[in-house]
N, C-alpha and C positions, 0 to 999 in steps of 0.2 A: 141933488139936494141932500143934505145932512140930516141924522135923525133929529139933531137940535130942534133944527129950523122946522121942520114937517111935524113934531110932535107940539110945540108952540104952536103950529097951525091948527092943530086938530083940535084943543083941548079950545083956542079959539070958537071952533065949530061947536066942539059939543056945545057950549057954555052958551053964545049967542044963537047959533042956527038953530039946536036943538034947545036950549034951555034946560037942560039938566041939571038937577042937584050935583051944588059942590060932592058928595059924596061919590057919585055916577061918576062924572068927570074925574073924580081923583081914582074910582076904579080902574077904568080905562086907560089912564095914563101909565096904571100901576101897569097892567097888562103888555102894553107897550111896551114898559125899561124889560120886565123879564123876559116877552122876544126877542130883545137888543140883546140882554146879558145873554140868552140862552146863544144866539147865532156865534157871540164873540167866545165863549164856552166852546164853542161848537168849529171854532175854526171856520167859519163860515164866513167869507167879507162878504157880506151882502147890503149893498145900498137898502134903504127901505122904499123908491121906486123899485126896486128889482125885485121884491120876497114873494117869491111865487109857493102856489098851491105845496107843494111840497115839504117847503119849510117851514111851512104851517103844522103842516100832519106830522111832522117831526118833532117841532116845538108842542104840539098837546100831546103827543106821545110821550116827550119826557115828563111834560108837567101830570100825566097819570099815574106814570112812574113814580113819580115822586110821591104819592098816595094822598 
C-alpha cells in the first residue's frame, strides 16, 4: 500500500472511529507527511507497512535535533 492510500485511511479513522477534532486529525496527519519527508530525506524507501521501531527512534531523533 502507498502512503496516499494509508494516510486517507487513517485520517478516516481518526475522524469517524475516534472522533477527533479537525485540529487533532490535521495534527496527526501533519506528523505523518514529516515521517514521509523525513525517510525520503533520509534515503530511506520505506513502504509505510514496513517503518519499523527503528525508523521511528531515528525520525524523533532528528525532529529533537531540530530543537
Amino acid at each position: 500500500m502507498n502512503w496516499q492510500l494509508l494516510t486517507q485511511q487513517f485520517q478516516s479513522y481518526l475522524q469517524l472511529e475516534r472522533s477527533l477534532s479537525s485540529n487533532s486529525v490535521e495534527a496527526y496527519l501533519h506528523d505523518v507527511l514529516k515521517l514521509r519527508e523525513f525517510l525520503e530525506i533520509s534515503n530511506l524507501q520505506v513502504a509505510p507497512t514496513e517503518v519499523k521501531l527503528e525508523h521511528i527512534q531515528l525520525f524523533l531523533k532528528y525532529i529533537h535535533d531540530l530543537g
